[in-house]
C-alpha positions in Angstrom: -16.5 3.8 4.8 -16.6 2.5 1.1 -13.2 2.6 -0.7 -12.6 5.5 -3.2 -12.2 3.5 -6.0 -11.9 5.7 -10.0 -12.9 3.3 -12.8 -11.8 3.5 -15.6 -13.1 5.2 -18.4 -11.8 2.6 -21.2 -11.1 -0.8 -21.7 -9.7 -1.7 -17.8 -6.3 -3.5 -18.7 -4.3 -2.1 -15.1 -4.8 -1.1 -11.9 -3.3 0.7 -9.1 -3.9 0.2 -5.5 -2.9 3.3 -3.0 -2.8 3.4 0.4 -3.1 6.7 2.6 -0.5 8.0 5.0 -1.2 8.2 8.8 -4.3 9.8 10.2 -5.8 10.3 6.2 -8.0 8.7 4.5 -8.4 7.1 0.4 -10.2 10.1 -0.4 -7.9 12.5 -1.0 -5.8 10.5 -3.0 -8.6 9.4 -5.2 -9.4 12.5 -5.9 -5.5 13.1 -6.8 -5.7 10.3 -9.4 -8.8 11.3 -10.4 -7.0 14.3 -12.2 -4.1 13.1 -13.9 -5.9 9.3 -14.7 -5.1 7.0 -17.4 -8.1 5.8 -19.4 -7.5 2.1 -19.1 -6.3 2.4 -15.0 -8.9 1.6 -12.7 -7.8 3.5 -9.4 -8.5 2.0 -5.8 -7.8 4.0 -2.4 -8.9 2.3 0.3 -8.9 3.6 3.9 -7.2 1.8 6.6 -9.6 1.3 10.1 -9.6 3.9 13.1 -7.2 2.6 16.0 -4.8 4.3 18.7 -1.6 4.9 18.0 0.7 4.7 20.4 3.1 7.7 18.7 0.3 10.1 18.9 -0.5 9.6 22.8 -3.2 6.4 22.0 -5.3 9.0 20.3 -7.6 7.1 17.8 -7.1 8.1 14.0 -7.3 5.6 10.5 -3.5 3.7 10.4 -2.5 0.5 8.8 -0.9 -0.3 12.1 0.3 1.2 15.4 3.4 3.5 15.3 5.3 3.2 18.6 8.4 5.7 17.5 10.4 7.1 14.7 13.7 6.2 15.3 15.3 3.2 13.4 15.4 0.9 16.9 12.0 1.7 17.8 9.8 -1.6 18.4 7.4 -2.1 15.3 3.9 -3.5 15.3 5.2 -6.9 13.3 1.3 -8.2 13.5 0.1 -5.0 12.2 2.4 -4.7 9.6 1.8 -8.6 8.3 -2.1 -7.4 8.8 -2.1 -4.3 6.9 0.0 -6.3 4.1 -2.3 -9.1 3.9 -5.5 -6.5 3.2 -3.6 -5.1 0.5 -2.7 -8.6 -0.8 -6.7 -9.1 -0.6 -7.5 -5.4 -3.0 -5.2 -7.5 -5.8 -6.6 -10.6 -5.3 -9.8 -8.9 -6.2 -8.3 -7.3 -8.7 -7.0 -10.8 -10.3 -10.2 -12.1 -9.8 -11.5 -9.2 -12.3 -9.0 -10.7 -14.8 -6.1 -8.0 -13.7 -2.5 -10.2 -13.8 -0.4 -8.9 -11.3 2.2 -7.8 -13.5 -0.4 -5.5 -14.4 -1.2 -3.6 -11.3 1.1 -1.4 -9.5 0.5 -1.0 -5.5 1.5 2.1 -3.6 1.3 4.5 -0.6 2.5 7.8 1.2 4.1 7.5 4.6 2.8 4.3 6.0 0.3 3.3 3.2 4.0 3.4 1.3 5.4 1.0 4.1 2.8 -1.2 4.0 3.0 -1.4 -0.2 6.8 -2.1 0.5 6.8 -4.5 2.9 3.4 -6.5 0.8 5.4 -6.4 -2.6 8.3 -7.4 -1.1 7.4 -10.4 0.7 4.5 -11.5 -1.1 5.0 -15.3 -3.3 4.9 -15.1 -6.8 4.7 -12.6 -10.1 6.2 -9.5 -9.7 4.0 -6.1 -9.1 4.0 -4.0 -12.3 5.7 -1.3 -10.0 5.9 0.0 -6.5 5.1 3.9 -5.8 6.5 4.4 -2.1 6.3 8.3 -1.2 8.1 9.5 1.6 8.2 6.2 3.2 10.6 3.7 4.9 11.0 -0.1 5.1 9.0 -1.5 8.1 10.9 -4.5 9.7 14.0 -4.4 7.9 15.7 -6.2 10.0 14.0 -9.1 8.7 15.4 -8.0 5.3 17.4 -10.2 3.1 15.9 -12.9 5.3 12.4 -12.4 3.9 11.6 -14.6 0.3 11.5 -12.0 -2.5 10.4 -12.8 -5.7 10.7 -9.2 -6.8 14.0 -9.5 -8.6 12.5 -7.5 -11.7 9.7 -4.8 -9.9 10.1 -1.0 -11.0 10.4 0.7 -7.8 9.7 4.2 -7.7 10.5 5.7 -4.2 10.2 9.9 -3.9 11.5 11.4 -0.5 
């Protein structure tokens, strides 16, 4: 499935990468930012792979990694997470490859796309994101938190429950 992406319709001097919640796909949300765009913003949704997930009985469905429970103890999928955070490292490394700075593109989700953003901005190495958009989300592995390296000491976070 190609990723949603909504170019910009002027000079492109930002970007911001959004990743669906559980079971959705980048579509929707494209067509989201599609409606209230900013000329120079170039929009990319991308949609995570089909996999089980173990909350949901094993039933196969597009997630950024497997959910095994929802209370605060439950075990988390620590390679999925680090997976799911490294293919959203690789969107803004394409992105700074098209002359974006990172300071420059904000990175984002709903649910678990949000988690993912959260967990990638926060323990990626060097510049700051321009800002974080996490929607009705949590904080995957935070018991690794302060532990993790954080160079994020001056990130906009904009978190909506």
């Amino acid at each position: 499935m190609a990723t949603p992406v909504i170019n910009a319709t002027s000079r492109h001097t930002a970007t911001v990468i959004f990743l669906h919640g559980l079971g959705d796909t980048g579509h929707g949300w494209s067509e989201m930012f599609r409606q209230i765009r900013h000329p120079h913003v170039k929009y990319v949704c991308p949609t995570a792979k089909v996999m089980p997930v173990t909350l949901n009985g094993g039933m196969r469905m597009p997630s950024w990694f497997d959910i095994r429970g929802l209370s605060p103890g439950s075990a988390e999928d620590e390679p999925g997470i680090k997976s799911a955070a490294e293919l959203l490292q690789s969107y803004v490394a394409e992105e700074e490859k098209e002359g974006i700075k990172r300071d420059r593109i904000m990175v984002g989700g709903f649910s678990q796309g949000g988690a993912v953003a959260l967990y990638s901005a926060f323990t990626h190495s060097g510049p700051s994101f321009a800002g974080i958009i996490a929607l009705s989300t949590w904080l995957p592995l935070y018991k690794t938190f302060p532990g993790v390296s954080c160079h994020c000491n001056d990130i906009l976070v904009m978190v909506i429950m």
